[in-house]
N, C-alpha and C positions, 0 to 999 in steps of 0.2 A: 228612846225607841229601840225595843229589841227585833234583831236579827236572827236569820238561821245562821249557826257559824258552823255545821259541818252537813255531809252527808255520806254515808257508807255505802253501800252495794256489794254486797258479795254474793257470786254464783246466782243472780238473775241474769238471762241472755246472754249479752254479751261481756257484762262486767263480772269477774271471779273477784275480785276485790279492789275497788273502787273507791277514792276516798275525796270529795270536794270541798275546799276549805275559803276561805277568805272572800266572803258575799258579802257585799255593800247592797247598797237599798235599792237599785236598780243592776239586775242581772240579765245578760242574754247566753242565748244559747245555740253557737253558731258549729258549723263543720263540715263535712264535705259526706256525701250519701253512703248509707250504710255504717257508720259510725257510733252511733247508739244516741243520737239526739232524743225519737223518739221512746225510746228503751228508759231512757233517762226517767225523763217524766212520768212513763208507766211507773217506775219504782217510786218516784214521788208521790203517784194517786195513792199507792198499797201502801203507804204508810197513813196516808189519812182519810181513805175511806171508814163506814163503818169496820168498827172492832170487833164486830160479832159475827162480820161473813169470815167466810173459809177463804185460804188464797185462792182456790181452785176457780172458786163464783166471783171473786175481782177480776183473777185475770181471763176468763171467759170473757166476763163483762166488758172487760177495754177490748179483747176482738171482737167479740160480736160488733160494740161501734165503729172499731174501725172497718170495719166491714161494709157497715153501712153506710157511712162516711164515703169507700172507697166506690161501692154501687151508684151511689146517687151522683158522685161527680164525676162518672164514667155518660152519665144520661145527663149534658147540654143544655137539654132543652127542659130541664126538667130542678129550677133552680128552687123555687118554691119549698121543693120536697128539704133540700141541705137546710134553709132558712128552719124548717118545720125539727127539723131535727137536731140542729145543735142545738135551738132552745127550747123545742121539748115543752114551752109550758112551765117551766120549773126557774123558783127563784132563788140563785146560790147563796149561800149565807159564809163566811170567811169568819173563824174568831182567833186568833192567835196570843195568849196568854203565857208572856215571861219568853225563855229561851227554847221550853221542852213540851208544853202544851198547846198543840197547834188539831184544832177542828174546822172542818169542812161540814157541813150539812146542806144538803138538796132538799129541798122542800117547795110540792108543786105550791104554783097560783092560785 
């Protein structure tokens, strides 16, 4: 079974050069606020979203949901609408091939 065995970051947010090495097959992702947990994963989406947006329209794309995300569970009473929207409808597909080929595809219901 292959593994990711690195991951770089340079000069996104808060990381100017950032290097994570030694992933076993269950990873977490812990630390105390404002630290770059979320930052983190943003950089992990923009490597495996589609190839053919611009960074510009990925990284809109992860505010605008976090945005939306942050709206909805500011509104309590209004739980329905988060359920409605992380799944969206859409059924994720994961393919990970060898060490260096790793796709993501979103494809609705």
């Amino acid at each position: 079974m292959n593994f990711i065995q690195e991951i770089k970051i340079e000069n996104y947010k808060c990381f100017n050069n950032f290097k994570a090495d030694r992933f076993k097959r269950v990873n977490l992702i812990g630390g105390r606020n404002n630290v770059g947990k979320t930052s983190f994963l943003e950089a992990c989406l923009l490597c495996l979203v589609d190839e053919h947006s611009s960074i510009y329209s990925r990284l809109l794309e992860i505010q605008t949901h976090r945005n939306l995300v942050n709206t909805v569970l500011r509104r309590q009473d209004r739980r329905e609408d988060l359920k409605n929207l992380i799944l969206d409808n859409q059924n994720i597909s994961i393919t990970i091939n060898g060490d260096k080929n790793l796709y993501i595809k979103n494809e609705k219901l």
